[in-house]
C-alpha positions in Angstrom: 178.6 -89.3 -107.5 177.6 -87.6 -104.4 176.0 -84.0 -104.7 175.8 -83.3 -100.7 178.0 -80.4 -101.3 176.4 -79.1 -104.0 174.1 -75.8 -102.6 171.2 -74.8 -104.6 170.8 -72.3 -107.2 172.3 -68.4 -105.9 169.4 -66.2 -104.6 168.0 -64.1 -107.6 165.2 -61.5 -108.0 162.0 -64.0 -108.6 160.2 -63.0 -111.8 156.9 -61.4 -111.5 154.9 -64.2 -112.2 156.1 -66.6 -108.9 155.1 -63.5 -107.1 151.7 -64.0 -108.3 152.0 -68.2 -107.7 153.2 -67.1 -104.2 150.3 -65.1 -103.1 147.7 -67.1 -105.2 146.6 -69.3 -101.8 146.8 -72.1 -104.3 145.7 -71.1 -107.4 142.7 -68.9 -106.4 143.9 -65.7 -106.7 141.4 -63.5 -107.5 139.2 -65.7 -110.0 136.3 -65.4 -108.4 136.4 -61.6 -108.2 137.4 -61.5 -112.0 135.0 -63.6 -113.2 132.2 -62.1 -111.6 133.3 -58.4 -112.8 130.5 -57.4 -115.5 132.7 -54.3 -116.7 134.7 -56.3 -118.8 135.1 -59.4 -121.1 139.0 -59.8 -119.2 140.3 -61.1 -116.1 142.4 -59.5 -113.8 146.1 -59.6 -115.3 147.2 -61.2 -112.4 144.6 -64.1 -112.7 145.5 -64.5 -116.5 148.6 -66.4 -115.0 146.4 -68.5 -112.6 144.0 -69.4 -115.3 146.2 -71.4 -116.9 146.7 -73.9 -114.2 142.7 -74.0 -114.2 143.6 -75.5 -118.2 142.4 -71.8 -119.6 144.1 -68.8 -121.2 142.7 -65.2 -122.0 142.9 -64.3 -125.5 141.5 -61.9 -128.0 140.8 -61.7 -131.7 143.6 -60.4 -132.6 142.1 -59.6 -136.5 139.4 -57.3 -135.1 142.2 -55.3 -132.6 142.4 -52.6 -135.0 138.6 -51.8 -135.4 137.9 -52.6 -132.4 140.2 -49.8 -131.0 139.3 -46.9 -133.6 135.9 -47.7 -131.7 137.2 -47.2 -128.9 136.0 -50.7 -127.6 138.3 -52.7 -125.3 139.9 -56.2 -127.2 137.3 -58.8 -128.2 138.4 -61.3 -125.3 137.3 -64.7 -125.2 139.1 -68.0 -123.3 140.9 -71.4 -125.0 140.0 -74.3 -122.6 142.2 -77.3 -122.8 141.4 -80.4 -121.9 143.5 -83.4 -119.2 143.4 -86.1 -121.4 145.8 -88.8 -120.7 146.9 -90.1 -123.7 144.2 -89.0 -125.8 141.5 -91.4 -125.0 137.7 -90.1 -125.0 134.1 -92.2 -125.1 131.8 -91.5 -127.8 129.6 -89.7 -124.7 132.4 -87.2 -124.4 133.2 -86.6 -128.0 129.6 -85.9 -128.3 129.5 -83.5 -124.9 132.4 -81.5 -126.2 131.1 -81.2 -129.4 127.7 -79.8 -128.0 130.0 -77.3 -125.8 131.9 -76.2 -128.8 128.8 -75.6 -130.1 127.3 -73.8 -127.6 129.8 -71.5 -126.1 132.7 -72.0 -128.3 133.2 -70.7 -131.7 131.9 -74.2 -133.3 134.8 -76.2 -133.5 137.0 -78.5 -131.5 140.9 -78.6 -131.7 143.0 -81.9 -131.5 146.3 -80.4 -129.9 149.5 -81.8 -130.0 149.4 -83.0 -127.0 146.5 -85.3 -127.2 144.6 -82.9 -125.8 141.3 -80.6 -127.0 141.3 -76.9 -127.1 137.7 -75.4 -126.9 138.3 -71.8 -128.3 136.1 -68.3 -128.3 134.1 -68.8 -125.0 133.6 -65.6 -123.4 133.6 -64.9 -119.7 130.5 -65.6 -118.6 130.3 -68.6 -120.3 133.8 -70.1 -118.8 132.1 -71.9 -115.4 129.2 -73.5 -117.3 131.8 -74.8 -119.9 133.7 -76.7 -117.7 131.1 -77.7 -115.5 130.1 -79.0 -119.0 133.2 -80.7 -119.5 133.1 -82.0 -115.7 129.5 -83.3 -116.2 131.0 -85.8 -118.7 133.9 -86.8 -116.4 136.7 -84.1 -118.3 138.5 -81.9 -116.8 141.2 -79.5 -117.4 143.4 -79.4 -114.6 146.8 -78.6 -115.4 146.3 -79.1 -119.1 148.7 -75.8 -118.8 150.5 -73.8 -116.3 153.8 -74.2 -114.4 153.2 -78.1 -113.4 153.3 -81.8 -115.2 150.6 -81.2 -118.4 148.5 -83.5 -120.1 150.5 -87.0 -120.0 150.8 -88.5 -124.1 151.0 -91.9 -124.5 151.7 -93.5 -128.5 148.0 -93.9 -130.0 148.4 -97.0 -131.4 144.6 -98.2 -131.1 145.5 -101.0 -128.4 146.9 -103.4 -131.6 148.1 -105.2 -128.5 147.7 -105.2 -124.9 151.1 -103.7 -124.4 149.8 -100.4 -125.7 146.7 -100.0 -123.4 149.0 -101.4 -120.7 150.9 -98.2 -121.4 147.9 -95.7 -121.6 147.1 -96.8 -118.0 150.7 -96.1 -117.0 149.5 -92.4 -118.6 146.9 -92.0 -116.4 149.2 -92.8 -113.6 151.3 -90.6 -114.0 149.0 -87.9 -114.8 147.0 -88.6 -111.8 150.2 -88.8 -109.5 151.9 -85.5 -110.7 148.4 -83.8 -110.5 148.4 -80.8 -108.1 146.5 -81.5 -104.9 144.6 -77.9 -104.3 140.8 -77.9 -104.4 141.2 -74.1 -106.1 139.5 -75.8 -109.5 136.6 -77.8 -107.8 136.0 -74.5 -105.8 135.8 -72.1 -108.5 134.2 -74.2 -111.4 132.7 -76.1 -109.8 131.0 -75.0 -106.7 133.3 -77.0 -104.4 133.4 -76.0 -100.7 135.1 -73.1 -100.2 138.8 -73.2 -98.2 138.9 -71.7 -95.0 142.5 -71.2 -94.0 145.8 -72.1 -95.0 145.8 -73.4 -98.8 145.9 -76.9 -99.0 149.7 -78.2 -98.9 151.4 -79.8 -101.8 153.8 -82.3 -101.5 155.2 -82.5 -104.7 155.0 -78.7 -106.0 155.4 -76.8 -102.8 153.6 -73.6 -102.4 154.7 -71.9 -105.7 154.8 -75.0 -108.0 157.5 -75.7 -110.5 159.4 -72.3 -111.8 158.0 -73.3 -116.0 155.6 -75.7 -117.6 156.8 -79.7 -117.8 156.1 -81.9 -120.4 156.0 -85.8 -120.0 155.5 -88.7 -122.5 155.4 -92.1 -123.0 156.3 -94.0 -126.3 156.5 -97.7 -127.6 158.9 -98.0 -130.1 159.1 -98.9 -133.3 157.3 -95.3 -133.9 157.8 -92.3 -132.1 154.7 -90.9 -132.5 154.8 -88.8 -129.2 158.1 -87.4 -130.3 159.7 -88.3 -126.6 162.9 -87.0 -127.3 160.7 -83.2 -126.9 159.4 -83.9 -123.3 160.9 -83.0 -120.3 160.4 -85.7 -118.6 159.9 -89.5 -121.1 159.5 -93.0 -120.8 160.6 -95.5 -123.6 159.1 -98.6 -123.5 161.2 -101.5 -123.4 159.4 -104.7 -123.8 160.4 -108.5 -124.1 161.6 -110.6 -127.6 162.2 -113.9 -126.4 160.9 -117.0 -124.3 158.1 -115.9 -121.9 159.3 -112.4 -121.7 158.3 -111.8 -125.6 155.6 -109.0 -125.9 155.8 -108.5 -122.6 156.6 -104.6 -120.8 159.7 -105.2 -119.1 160.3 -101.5 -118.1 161.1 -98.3 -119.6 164.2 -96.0 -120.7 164.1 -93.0 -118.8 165.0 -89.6 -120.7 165.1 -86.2 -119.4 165.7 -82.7 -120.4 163.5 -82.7 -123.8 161.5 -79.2 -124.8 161.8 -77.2 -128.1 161.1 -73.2 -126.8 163.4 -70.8 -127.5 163.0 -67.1 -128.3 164.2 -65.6 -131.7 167.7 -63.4 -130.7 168.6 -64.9 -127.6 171.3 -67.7 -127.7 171.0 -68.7 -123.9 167.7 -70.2 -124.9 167.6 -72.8 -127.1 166.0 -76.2 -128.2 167.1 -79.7 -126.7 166.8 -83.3 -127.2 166.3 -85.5 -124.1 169.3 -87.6 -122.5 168.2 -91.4 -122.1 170.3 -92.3 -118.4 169.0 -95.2 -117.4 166.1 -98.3 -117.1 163.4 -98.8 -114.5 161.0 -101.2 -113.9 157.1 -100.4 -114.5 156.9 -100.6 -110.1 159.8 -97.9 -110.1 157.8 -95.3 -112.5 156.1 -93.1 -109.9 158.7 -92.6 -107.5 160.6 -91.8 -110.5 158.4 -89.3 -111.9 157.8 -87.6 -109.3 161.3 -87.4 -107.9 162.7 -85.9 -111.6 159.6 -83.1 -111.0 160.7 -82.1 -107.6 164.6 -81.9 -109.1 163.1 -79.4 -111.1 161.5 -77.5 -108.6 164.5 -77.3 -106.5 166.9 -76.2 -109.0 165.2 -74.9 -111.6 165.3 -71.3 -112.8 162.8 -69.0 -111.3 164.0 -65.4 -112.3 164.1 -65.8 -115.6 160.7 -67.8 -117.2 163.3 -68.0 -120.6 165.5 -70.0 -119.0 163.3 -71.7 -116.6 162.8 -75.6 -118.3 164.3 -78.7 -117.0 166.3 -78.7 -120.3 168.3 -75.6 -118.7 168.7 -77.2 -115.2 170.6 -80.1 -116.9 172.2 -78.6 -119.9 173.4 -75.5 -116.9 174.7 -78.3 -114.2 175.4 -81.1 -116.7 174.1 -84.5 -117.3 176.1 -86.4 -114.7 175.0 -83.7 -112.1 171.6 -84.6 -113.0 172.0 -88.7 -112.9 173.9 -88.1 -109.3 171.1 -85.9 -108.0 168.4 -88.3 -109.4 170.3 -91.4 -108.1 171.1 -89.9 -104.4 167.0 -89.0 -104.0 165.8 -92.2 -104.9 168.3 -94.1 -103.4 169.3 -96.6 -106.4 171.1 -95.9 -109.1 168.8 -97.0 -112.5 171.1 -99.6 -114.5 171.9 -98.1 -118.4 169.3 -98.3 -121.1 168.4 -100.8 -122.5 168.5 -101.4 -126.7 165.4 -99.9 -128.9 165.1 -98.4 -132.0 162.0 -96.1 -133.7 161.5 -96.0 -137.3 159.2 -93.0 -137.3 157.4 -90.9 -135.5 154.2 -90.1 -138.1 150.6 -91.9 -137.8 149.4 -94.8 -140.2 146.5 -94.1 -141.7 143.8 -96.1 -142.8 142.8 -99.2 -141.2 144.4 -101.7 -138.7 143.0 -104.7 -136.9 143.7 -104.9 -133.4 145.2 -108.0 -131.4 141.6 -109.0 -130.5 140.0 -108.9 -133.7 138.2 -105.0 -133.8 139.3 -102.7 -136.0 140.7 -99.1 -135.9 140.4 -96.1 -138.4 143.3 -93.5 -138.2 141.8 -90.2 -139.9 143.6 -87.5 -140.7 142.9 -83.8 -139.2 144.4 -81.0 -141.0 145.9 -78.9 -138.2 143.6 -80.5 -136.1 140.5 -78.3 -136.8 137.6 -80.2 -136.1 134.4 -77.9 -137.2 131.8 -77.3 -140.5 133.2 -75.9 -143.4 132.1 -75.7 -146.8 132.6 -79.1 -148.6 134.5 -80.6 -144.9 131.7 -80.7 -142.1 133.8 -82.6 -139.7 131.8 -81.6 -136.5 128.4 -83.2 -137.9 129.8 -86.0 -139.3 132.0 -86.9 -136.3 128.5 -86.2 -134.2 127.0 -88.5 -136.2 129.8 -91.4 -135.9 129.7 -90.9 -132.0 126.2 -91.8 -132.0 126.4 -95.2 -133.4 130.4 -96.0 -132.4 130.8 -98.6 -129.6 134.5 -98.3 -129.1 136.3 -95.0 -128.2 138.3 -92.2 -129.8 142.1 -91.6 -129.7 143.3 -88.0 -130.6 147.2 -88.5 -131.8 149.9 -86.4 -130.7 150.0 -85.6 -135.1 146.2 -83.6 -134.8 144.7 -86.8 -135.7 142.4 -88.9 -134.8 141.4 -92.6 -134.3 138.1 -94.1 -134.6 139.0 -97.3 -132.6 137.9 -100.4 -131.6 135.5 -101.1 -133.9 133.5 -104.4 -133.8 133.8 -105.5 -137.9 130.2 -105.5 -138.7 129.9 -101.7 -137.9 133.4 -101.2 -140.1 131.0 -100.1 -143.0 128.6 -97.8 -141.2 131.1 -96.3 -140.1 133.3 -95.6 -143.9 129.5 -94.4 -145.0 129.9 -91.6 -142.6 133.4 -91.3 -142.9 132.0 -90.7 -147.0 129.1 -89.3 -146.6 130.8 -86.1 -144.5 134.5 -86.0 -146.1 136.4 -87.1 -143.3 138.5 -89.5 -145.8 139.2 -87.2 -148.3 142.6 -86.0 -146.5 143.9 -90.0 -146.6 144.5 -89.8 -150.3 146.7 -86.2 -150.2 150.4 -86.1 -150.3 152.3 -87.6 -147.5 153.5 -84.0 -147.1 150.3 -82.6 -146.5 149.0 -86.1 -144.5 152.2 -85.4 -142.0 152.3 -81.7 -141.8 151.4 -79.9 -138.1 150.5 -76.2 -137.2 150.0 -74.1 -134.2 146.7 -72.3 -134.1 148.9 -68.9 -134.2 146.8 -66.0 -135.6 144.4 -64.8 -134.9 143.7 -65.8 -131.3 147.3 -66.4 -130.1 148.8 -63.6 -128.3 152.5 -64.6 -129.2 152.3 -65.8 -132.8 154.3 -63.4 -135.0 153.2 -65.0 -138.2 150.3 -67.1 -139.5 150.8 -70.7 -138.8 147.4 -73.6 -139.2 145.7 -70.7 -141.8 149.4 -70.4 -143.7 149.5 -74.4 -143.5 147.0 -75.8 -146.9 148.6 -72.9 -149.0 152.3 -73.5 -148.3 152.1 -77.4 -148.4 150.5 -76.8 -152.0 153.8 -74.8 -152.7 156.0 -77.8 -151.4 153.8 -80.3 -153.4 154.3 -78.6 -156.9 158.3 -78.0 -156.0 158.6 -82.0 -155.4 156.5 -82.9 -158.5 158.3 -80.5 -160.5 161.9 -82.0 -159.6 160.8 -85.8 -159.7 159.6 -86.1 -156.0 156.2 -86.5 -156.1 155.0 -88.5 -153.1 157.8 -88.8 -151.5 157.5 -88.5 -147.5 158.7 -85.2 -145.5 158.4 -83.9 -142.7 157.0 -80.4 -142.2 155.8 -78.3 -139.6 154.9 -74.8 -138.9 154.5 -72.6 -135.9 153.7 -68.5 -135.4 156.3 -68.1 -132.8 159.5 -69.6 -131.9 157.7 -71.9 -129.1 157.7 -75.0 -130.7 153.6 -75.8 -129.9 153.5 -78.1 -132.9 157.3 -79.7 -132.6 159.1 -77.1 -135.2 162.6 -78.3 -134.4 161.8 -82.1 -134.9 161.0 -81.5 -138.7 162.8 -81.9 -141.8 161.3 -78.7 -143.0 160.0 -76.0 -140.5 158.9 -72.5 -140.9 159.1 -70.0 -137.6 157.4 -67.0 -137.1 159.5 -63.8 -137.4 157.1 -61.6 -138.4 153.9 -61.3 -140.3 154.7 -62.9 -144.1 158.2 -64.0 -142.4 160.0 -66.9 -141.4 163.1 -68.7 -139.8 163.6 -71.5 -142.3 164.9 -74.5 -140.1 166.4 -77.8 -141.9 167.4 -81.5 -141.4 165.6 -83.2 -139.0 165.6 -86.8 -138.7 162.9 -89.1 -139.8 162.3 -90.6 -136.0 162.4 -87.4 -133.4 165.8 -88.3 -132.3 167.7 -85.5 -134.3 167.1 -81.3 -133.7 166.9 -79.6 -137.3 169.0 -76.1 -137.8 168.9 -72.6 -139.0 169.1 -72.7 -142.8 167.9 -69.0 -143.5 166.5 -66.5 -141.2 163.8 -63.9 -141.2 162.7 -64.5 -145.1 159.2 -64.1 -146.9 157.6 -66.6 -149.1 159.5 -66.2 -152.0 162.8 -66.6 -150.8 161.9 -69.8 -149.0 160.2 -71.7 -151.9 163.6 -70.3 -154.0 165.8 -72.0 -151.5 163.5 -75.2 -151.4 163.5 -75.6 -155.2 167.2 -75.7 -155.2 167.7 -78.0 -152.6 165.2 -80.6 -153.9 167.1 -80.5 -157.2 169.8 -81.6 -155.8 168.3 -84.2 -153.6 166.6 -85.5 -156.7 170.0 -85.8 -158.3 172.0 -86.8 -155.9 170.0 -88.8 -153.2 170.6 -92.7 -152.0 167.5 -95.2 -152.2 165.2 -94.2 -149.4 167.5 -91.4 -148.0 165.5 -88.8 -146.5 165.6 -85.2 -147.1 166.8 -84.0 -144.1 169.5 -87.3 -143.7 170.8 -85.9 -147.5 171.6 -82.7 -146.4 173.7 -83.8 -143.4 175.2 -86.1 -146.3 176.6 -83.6 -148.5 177.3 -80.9 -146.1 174.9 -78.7 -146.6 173.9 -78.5 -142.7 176.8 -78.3 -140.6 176.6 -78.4 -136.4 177.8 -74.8 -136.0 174.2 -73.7 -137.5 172.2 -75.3 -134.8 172.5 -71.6 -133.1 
């Protein structure tokens, strides 16, 4: 279809913050001027929105606000750093550099996100440049880990079990490297770059105020959806060969667009989404692609309202077809349909696995992602200690967990000694509720989390455990997931069983996901404490216990028996 006559989006007032992007001479802003002010731990606020593209917010401790104010002290502010990581993939050198800047200027732990990624939390202001000259020194960086442009690329974390799968982590990088911002405003700030004179540096994918919201992209090689692809804006399935000379080989991928799971609690115009899969490419085809799907974005998407501002708006606003014929007409080739796949989960497997050229990889798993020393649990040492004598590399998974991977086999028993030795196996023999769960960091440090999320996680997975035992369930696999706010950081609306912050001790009780990411869960109950959710989860596993098909899910049995019906997806 053509869309010549198509005109872009009416003129609107622009929201306060592409002011800021607009007059930031790309990215700089103030920073300099803010970090170098010794009257206060903060930045300037309109800096707090540049920061982010720098891979940094500003945050404060959010349990000492009260004291802190009958004090008559400003917040206690302190910065997350967020690492670039393409797919997840560090050395042992950089595990162990991170590690020693968590240490140092951090609050002594590291944070495996969602995204692949590591958040650094609790360093103050005058710490922020050597930190990331830190992180630079061992060749990580955090450009556009957030902000309004393409964040950290994920890639499935299967530990290269065949050379497809590192074939695809290099397509990450790609990607990541291609969609990248061009200004030198990082390396000039952080790290002591030359300073611009003039005009800021063009850009000729993001313009001069960059895309109008964040954008999420993610590759995935089916069977398992492990990077939940259906959730990015921008996603690439894929597709690789069964037969003859093709078999095991990357043929191409499924393109899908229009993913993201924000939303904000009583406002219908904003709203969850599962991608659209239009169309195949070729591998040679993916840049242009990518890149081409970002600047649609640009162009059309909505910059006077940051609520509505997401790709998934764009498409779900102008329509699928609208999308395909924009896509099509820029590139100049339509993309033939998709071609056939099929996931059959999108959770980790833990334990180990031997890899297509004989070295093996461990798959631990991270409670909320929480990497640090705690009575009975000192993760931080012991994974110190396993970077100094590991000779392959570690994989962060888009689950909060983490891979110790390739693995010669004669070092596959040092290395369970440690794993021993510090605790760091203990989680493998929990629930498969517990091993699968995922949490937002929320409160204290997160400046939009109503509830508690990560500290809320151990206690209310121990409530779901003794409701499955107690109706015949035990060790049965779910999905659940909690988050502080209705963001959906750790994938909320892609579990079985998810819990939204509404307020503090309160929570939007969201229901029937599918098993594989392909299928949006929906409002079961809304704005209800504790009690009232294990009440209404005790209920529902009784009848799932009584009524349920061999190896039906939870989430597939509700659907079944008409519990969930469409009209509560609002």
């Amino acid at each position: 279809m053509s869309t010549e006559t198509l005109d872009r989006p009416p003129a609107k007032p622009e929201s306060a913050v592409e002011t800021i992007k607009k007059a930031s001479r790309g990215l700089r802003g103030s920073l300099v001027e803010s970090l170098h002010d010794p009257l206060t731990g903060a930045i300037r606020e309109s800096d707090t929105q540049l920061i982010k593209f720098h891979g940094s917010y500003m945050q404060d401790d959010r349990d000492l606000r009260a004291e802190r104010e009958h004090q008559k002290l400003e917040p206690a502010y302190s910065f997350m750093i967020r690492t670039r990581l393409p797919g997840g993939v560090v050395t042992p050198q950089q595990w162990l550099a991170l590690s020693a800047l968590a240490r140092q200027y951090g609050i002594g732990s590291l944070r495996l996100t969602t995204r692949q990624a590591f958040q650094l939390h609790g360093v103050i202001k005058k710490d922020l440049k050597q930190t990331m000259q830190g992180m630079n020194a061992a060749l990580v960086d955090s450009i556009s880990a957030c902000g309004d442009v393409n964040r950290n690329v994920m890639a499935s974390a299967n530990p290269v079990e065949s050379k497809l799968h590192e074939e695809v982590h290099q397509w990450a990088i790609k990607v990541s490297e291609h969609l990248k911002p061009r200004t030198r405003a990082y390396h000039e700030i952080w790290l002591d770059g030359e300073k611009l004179v003039g005009p800021a540096e063009e850009e000729p994918l993001y313009g001069p105020v960059y895309l109008p919201r964040k954008f999420k992209t993610g590759i995935v090689v089916p069977p398992h959806n492990d990077v939940d692809v259906f959730s990015q804006d921008l996603g690439f399935i894929a597709i690789v060969g069964k037969d003859g000379e093709e078999a095991g080989k990357l043929l191409g991928f499924n393109l899908t667009v229009g993913g993201g799971l924000g939303a904000t609690h009583g406002e219908p115009q904003t709203f969850p989404r599962v991608a659209d899969v239009i169309g195949f490419l070729t591998p040679d085809q993916m840049l242009k692609v990518s890149e081409t799907v970002l600047m649609i974005q640009r162009d059309y998407g909505d910059r006077s309202d940051r609520k509505h501002a997401r790709l998934k708006y764009t498409i779900a606003d102008r329509g699928v077809e609208w999308f395909k014929g924009e896509l099509f007409q820029r590139l100049g080739y339509s993309l033939p349909p998709p071609r056939e796949y099929k996931f059959t989960t999108q959770g980790d497997r833990f334990g180990w696995t031997r890899g297509y050229d004989g070295r093996w990889h461990l798959t631990l798993r991270i409670e909320s992602g929480r990497v640090s020393d705690r009575p009975g649990a000192p993760f931080l040492t012991g994974l110190e200690k396993i970077a100094a004598i590991h000779q392959g590399d570690f994989r962060l998974t888009a689950n909060q967990n983490l891979i110790i991977a390739n693995v010669p086999p004669e070092e596959c028993m040092n290395i369970d000694k440690l794993v021993a030795d510090y605790g760091l196996g203990k989680a493998l023999f929990t629930s498969p509720v517990r091993r699968d769960a995922l949490a937002c960091v929320a409160l204290p440090t997160c400046a939009l989390a109503m509830a508690e999320a990560e500290r809320y996680l151990p206690g209310f997975v121990d409530r779901v455990d003794e409701l499955l035992i107690r109706n015949g369930l035990k060790d049965i696999p779910l999905t659940v997931r909690i988050t502080g706010c209705p963001n959906g950081c750790a994938r909320p609306y892609l579990a079985e069983i998810a819990l939204i912050g509404r307020a503090p001790g309160r929570y939007t009780l969201r229901l029937g996901a599918d098993a594989v990411g392909s299928r949006l869960n929906v409002i079961y109950r809304d704005n209800i404490d504790e009690a009232s959710i294990v009440a209404v989860l005790d209920e529902l596993f009784g009848r799932y216990a009584r009524a349920r098909k061999t190896d039906e899910r939870f989430g597939d049995f509700l659907w079944r028996v008409n519990e969930l019906k469409p009209e509560m997806r609002a």
